[in-house]
VOGU-3710 file (C-alpha; in Angstrom, 3 decimals, decimal comma):
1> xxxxxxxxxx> 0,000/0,000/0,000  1,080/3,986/-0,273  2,362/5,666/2,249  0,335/7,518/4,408  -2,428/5,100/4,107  -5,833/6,865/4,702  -4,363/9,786/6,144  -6,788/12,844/5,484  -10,408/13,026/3,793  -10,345/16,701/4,994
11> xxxxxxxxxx> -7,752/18,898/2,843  -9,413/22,370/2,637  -10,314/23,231/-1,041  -9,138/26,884/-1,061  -5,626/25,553/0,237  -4,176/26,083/-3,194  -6,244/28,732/-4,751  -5,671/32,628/-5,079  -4,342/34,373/-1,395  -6,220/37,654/-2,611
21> xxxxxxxxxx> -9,668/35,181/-2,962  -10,029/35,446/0,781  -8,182/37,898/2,313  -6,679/36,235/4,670  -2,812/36,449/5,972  -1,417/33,084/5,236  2,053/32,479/6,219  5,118/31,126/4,178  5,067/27,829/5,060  7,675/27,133/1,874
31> xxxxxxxxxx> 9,848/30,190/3,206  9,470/29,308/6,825  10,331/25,443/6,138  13,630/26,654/3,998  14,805/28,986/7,146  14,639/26,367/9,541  16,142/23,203/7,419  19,225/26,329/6,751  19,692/27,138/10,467  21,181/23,606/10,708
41> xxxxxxxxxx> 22,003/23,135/6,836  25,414/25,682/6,424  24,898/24,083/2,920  21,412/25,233/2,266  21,940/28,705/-0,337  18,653/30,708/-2,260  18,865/31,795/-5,475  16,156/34,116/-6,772  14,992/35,330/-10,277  13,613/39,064/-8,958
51> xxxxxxxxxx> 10,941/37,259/-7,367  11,721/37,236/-3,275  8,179/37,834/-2,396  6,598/35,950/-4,850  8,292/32,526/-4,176  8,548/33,121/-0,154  12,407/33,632/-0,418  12,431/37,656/1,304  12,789/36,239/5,102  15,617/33,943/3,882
61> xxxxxxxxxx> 17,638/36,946/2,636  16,506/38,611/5,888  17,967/36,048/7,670  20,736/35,062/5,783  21,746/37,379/3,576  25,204/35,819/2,604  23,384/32,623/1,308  20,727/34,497/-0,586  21,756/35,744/-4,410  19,757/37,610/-6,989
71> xxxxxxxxxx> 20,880/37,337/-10,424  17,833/38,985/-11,528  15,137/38,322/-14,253  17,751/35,936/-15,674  16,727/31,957/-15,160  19,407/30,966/-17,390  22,372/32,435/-15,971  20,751/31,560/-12,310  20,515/27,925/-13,224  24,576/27,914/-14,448
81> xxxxxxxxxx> 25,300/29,428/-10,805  23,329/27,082/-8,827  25,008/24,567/-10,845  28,785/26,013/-9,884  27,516/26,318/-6,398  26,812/22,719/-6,357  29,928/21,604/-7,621  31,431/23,353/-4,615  29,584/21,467/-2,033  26,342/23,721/-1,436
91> xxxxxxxxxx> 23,209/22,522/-1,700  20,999/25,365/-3,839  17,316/26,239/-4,275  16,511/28,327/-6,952  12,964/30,094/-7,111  11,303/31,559/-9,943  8,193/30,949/-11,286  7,305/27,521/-12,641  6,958/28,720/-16,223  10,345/30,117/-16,386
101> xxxxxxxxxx> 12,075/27,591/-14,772  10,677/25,050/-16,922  10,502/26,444/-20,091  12,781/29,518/-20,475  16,080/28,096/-18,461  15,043/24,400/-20,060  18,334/23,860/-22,051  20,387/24,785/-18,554  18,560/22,853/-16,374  19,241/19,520/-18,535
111> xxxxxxxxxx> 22,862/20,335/-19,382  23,806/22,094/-16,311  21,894/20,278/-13,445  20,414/16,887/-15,104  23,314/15,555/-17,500  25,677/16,001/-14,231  23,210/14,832/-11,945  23,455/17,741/-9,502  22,325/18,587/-6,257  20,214/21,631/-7,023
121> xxxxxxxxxx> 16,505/22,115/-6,054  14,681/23,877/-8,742  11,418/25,718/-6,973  8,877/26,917/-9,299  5,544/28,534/-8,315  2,284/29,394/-9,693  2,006/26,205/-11,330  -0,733/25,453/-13,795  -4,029/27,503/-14,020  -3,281/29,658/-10,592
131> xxxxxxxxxx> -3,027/33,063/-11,839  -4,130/35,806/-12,955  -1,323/36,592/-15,590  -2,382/34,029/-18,365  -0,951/31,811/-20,678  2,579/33,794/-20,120  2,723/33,087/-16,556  0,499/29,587/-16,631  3,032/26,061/-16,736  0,748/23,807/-18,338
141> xxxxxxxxxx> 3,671/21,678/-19,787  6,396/22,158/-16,799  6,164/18,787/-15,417  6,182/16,799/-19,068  9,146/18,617/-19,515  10,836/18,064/-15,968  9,814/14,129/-16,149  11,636/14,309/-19,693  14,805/14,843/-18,198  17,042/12,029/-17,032
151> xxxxxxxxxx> 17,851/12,504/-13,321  14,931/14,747/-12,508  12,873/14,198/-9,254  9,593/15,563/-9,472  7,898/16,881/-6,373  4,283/18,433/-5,955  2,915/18,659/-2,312  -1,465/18,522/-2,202  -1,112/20,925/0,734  0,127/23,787/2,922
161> xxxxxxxxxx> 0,222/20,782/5,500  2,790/18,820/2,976  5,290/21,417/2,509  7,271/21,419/5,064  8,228/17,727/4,540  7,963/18,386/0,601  10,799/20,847/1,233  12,812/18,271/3,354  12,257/15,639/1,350  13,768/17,645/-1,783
171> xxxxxxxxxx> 17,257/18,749/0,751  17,577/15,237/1,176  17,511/13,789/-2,168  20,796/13,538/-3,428  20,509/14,750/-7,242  18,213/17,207/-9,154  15,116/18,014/-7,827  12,079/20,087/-9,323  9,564/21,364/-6,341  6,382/22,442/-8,134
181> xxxxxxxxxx> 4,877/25,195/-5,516  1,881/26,763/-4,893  1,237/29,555/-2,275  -1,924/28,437/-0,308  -5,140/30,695/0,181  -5,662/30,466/3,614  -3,874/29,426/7,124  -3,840/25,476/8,333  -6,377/24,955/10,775  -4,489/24,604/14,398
191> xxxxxxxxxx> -5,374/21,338/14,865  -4,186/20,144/11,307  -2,041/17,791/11,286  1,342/17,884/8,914  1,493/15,127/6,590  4,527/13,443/5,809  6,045/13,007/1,816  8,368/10,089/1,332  9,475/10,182/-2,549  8,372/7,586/-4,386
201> xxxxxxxxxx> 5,433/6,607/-2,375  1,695/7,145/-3,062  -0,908/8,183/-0,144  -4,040/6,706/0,304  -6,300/9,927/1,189  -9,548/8,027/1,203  -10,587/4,374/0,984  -13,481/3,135/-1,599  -13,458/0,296/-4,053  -15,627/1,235/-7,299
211> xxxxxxxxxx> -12,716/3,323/-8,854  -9,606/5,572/-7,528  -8,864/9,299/-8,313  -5,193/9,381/-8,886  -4,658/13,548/-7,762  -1,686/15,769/-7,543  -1,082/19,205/-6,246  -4,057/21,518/-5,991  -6,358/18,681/-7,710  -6,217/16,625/-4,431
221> xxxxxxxxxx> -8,445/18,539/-2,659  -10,979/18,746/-5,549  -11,050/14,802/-6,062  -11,714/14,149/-2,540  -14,519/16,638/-2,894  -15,568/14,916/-6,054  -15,683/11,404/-3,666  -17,426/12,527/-0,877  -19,986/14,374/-3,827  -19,916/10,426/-5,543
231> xxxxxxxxxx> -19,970/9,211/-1,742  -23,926/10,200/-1,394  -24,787/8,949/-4,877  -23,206/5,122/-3,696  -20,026/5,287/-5,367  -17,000/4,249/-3,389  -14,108/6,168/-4,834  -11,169/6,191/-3,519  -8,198/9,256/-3,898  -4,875/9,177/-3,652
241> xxxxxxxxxx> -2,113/11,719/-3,211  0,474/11,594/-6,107  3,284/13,803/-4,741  5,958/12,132/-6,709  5,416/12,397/-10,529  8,581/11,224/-10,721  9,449/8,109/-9,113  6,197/7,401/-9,457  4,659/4,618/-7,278  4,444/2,129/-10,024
251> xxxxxxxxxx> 3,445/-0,811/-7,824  0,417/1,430/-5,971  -0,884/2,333/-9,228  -1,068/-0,763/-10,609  -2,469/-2,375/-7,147  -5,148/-0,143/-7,025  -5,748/-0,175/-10,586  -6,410/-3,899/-10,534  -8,054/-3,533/-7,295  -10,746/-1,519/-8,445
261> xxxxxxxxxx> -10,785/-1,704/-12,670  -11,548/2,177/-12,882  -8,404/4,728/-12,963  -8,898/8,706/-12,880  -6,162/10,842/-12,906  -6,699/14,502/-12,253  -3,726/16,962/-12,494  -3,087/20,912/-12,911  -1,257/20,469/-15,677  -1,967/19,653/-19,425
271> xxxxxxxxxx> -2,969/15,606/-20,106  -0,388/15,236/-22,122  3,105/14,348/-20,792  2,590/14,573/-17,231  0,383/12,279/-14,541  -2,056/11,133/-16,836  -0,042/10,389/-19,361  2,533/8,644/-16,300  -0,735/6,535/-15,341  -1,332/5,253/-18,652
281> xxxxxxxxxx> 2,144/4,274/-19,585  2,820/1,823/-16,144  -0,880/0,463/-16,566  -0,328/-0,222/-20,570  3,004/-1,720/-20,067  1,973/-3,913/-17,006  -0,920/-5,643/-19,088  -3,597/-3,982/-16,594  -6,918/-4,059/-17,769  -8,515/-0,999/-16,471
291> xxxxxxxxxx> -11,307/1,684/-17,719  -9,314/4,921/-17,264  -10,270/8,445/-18,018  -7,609/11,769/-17,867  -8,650/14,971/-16,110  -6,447/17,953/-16,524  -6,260/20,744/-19,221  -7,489/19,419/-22,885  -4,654/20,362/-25,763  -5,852/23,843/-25,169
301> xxxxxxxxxx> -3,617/27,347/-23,795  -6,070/29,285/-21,123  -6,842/32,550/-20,279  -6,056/34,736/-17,125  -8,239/34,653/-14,161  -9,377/33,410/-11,036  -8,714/29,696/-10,126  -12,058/28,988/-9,535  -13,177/30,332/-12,886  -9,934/28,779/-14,971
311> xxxxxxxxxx> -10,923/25,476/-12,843  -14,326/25,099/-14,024  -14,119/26,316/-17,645  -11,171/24,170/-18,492  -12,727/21,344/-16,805  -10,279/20,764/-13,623  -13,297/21,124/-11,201  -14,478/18,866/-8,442  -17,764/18,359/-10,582  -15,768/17,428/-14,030
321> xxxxxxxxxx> -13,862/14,608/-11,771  -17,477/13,203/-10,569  -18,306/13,306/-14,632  -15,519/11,867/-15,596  -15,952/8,898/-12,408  -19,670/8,419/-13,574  -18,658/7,963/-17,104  -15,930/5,125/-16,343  -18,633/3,443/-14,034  -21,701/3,754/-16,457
//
């Protein structure tokens, strides 16, 4: 079984939506996690692309302003340091936002931190359809291209409650790690517990046996609200939590494939290249019989706008997962 077997039915849906969509202060749980694994991690240097606020990086150079560096709105050149830091021992996290980590800075990242198998953490934000700046600012294709690269770890925590152990997690993984990040909407509830993130191993979120939602990221939350939704129609559906795109937990997926004969995968990200397309590859090439439906962003570009809005026109909704569950078990 995944780790983290049944371990929460009660993510909050607005945990990875737009801050300015409630008004509430929510703190930096990224920044906060990266200050304390560098008070006892000398080797633990920020890089930052002109984007301190943005990616949760401006307490770091606060606190540590001879580890922090700013090359400016300059991905390329910031991946080539990171890369020279790492040859010298430190252990780098570079912050930009997903977009231009993934696609501007692509050729450095795979000859400069993925041929040489480097210990740099790349830490993109605003992943997917989570802002307001449109198709110039929206990653659609970031983690096709990351899981591309020989080397690559891929990382996406459902959760403000995952991040801090997403964050340790990617410090101690030796190699090349890409941390897709999303600022959360509102503050963890006090008694909320943190979840753990082991690389490589799938979490059972909630236990049903007519089909499984295989989630990532943001699209957790929305699948478990999709099974509960299926829940009082008489479908038992379970979700899991697939933080690691790459390893991916080949033996889960195909347990609970076979398990239940109906696979949906829902993901922030376009449905080609990245978990869908993951899914569909293992359950082909294991012989596993299985009806199996992709929910994520069609071969389309979006628009700019609110998540909730980009969510339900380009079919990433809670309510398009219960479609596309319905359709597998009609």
């Amino acid at each position: 079984m995944g780790d983290g077997e049944g371990m929460n039915n009660n993510l909050h849906l607005g945990d990875f939506t737009s801050n300015a969509s409630t008004g509430a202060t929510v703190p930096n749980y990224y920044g906060d996690a990266l200050i304390e694994l560098a008070a006892s991690r000398p080797d633990i240097v920020a890089l930052n692309g002109d984007l301190a606020p943005a990616t949760e990086c401006a307490k770091f150079k606060e606190i540590y302003p001879d580890r922090f560096f700013s090359p400016g709105i300059a991905e390329a050149n910031m991946v080539g340091m990171a890369a020279g830091m790492a040859r010298n021992g430190d252990v780098p996290f570079v912050h930009t936002f997903s977009v231009f980590i993934s696609r501007r800075a692509f050729d450095q990242v795979a000859m400069q931190v993925a041929y040489p198998k480097l210990n740099v953490k790349l830490s993109g934000f605003l992943p997917g359809l989570t802002t307001l700046l449109g198709v110039s600012h929206q990653a659609i294709e970031d983690m096709a291209l990351m899981r591309s690269l020989p080397n690559m770890t891929l990382i996406e925590p459902c959760c403000a409650s995952q991040i801090p152990a997403a964050v340790r997690a990617a410090a101690e993984h030796q190699g090349p790690v890409y941390l897709r990040m999303h600022r959360p909407a509102r503050p963890m509830a006090d008694n909320e517990p943190l979840l753990p993130l082991h690389i490589g191993k799938a979490q059972m979120m909630k236990e049903g046996s007519d089909a499984i939602i295989l989630a990532s990221g943001h699209m957790v939350a929305e699948a478990l609200s999709a099974a509960n939704t299926l829940d009082e129609q008489g479908a038992k559906v379970s979700v899991a939590n697939i933080h690691s795109l790459k390893p991916l937990d080949v033996d889960f997926v195909i347990e609970h494939a076979r398990r239940t004969g109906a696979v949906v995968t829902a993901e922030n990200h376009s449905i080609i290249g990245g978990l869908g397309s993951a899914v569909a590859e293992t359950l082909l090439e294991a012989g596993v019989h299985a009806k199996f439906k992709r929910v994520g962003i069609q071969d389309t570009f979006a628009e700019g706008g609110s998540t909730d809005y980009l969510f339900d026109k380009y079919g990433l909704s809670a309510k398009h997962i219960v479609a596309a569950v319905q359709q597998l078990l009609s």
